[in-house]
C-alpha positions as CSV (number, residue, x, y, z in Angstrom):
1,X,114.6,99.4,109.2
2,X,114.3,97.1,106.1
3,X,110.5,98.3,105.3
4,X,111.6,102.4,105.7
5,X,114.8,101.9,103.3
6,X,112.2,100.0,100.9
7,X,109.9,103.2,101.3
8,X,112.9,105.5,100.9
9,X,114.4,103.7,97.4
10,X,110.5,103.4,96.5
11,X,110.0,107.4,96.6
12,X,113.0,108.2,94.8
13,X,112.4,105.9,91.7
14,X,109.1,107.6,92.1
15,X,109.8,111.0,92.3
16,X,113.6,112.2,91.7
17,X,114.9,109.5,89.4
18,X,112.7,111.1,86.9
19,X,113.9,114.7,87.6
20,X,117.8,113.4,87.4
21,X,116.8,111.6,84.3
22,X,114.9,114.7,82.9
23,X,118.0,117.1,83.9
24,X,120.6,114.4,81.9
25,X,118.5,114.8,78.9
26,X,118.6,119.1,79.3
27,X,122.1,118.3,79.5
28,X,122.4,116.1,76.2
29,X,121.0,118.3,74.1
30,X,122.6,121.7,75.8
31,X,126.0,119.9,75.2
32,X,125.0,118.8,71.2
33,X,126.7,122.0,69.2
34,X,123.7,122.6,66.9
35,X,120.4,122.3,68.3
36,X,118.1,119.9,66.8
37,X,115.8,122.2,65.5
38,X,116.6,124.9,62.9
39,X,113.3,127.0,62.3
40,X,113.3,130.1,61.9
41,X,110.2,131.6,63.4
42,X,110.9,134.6,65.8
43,X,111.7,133.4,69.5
44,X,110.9,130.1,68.6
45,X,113.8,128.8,70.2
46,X,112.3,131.1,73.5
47,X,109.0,129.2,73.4
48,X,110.8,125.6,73.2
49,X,113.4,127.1,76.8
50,X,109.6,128.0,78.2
51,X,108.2,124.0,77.4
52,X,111.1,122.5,78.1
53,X,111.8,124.4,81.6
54,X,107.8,124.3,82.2
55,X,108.3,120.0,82.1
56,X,111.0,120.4,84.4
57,X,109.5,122.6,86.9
58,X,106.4,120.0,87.2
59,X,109.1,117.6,88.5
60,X,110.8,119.8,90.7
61,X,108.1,120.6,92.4
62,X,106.8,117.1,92.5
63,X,110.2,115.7,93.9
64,X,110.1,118.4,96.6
65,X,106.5,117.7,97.4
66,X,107.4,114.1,98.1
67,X,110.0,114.8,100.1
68,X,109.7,113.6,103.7
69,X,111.2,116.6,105.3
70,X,108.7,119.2,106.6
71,X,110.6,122.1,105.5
72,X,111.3,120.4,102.0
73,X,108.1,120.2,101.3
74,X,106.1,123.1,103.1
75,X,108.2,124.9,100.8
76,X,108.3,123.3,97.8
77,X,107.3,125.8,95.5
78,X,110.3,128.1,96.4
79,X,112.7,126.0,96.6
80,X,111.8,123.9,93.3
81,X,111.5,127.4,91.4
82,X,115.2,128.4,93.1
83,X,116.3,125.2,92.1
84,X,115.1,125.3,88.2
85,X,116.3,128.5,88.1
86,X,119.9,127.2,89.1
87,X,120.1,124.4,87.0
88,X,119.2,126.8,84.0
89,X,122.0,129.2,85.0
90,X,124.4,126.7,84.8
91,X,123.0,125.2,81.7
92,X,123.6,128.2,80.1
93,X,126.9,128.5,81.6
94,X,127.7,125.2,80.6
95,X,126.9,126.2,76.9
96,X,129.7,128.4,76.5
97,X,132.4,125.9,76.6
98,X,130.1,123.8,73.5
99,X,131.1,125.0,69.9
100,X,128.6,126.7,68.3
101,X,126.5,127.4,71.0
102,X,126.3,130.7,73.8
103,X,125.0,131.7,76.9
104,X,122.0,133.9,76.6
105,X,120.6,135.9,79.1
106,X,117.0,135.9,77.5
107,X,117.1,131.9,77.3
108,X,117.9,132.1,80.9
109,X,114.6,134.2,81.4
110,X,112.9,132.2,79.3
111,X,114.2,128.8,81.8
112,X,113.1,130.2,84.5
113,X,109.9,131.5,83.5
114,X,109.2,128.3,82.5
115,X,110.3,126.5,85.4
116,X,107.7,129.3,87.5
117,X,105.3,128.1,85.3
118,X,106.0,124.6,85.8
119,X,106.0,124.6,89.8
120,X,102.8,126.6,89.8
121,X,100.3,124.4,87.6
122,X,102.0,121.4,89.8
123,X,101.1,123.3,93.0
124,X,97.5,124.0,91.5
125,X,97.0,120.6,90.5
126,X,99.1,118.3,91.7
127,X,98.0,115.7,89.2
128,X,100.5,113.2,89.2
């Protein structure tokens, strides 16, 4: 029992500790009231929702690839892209109770498209 708990704690520091971290950080900066960056090049904003979701799709998919549940991880690409697209709905959700900031359909497109992205260059590759 000792040597599967050690396996267990082992797979989540490896693989969802840095997709909960990763998600806290979305979070941080959804809840700051002016964004970081103020350039103004056309959908720039657009391309940094595509990066940003793109990253957190990678880890998604990895954390559902890891899991040891056959039906976790048969489907991971599904579910990971189901569950990016989620957490960017309620992101943008979340950004209507932050001054200054709005939810945004196109963001939300942008999130999830992203996300897609994400999951299918980890499914390709696998990599890490």
């Amino acid at each position: 029992m000792q040597g599967g708990m050690q396996a267990l704690i082992k797979r989540f520091l490896k693989y969802w500790l840095p997709l909960y971290v990763y998600a806290g950080i979305i979070f941080y900066f959804s809840s700051m009231p002016k964004p970081l960056l103020d350039i103004s090049i056309p959908y720039f904003d657009k391309f940094l929702h595509l990066i940003e979701y793109a990253v957190f799709g990678i880890l998604m998919g990895r954390a559902f690839k890891s899991s040891p549940r056959e039906v976790l991880y048969k489907n991971f690409k599904i579910l990971a892209v189901l569950a990016v697209a989620a957490y960017g709905a309620s992101d943008e959700l979340h950004q209507l109770f932050v001054s200054c900031r709005s939810c945004d359909i196109f963001d939300l497109i942008a999130d999830i498209a992203g996300g897609t992205t994400g999951v299918i260059f980890y499914g390709r590759y696998h990599c890490f």
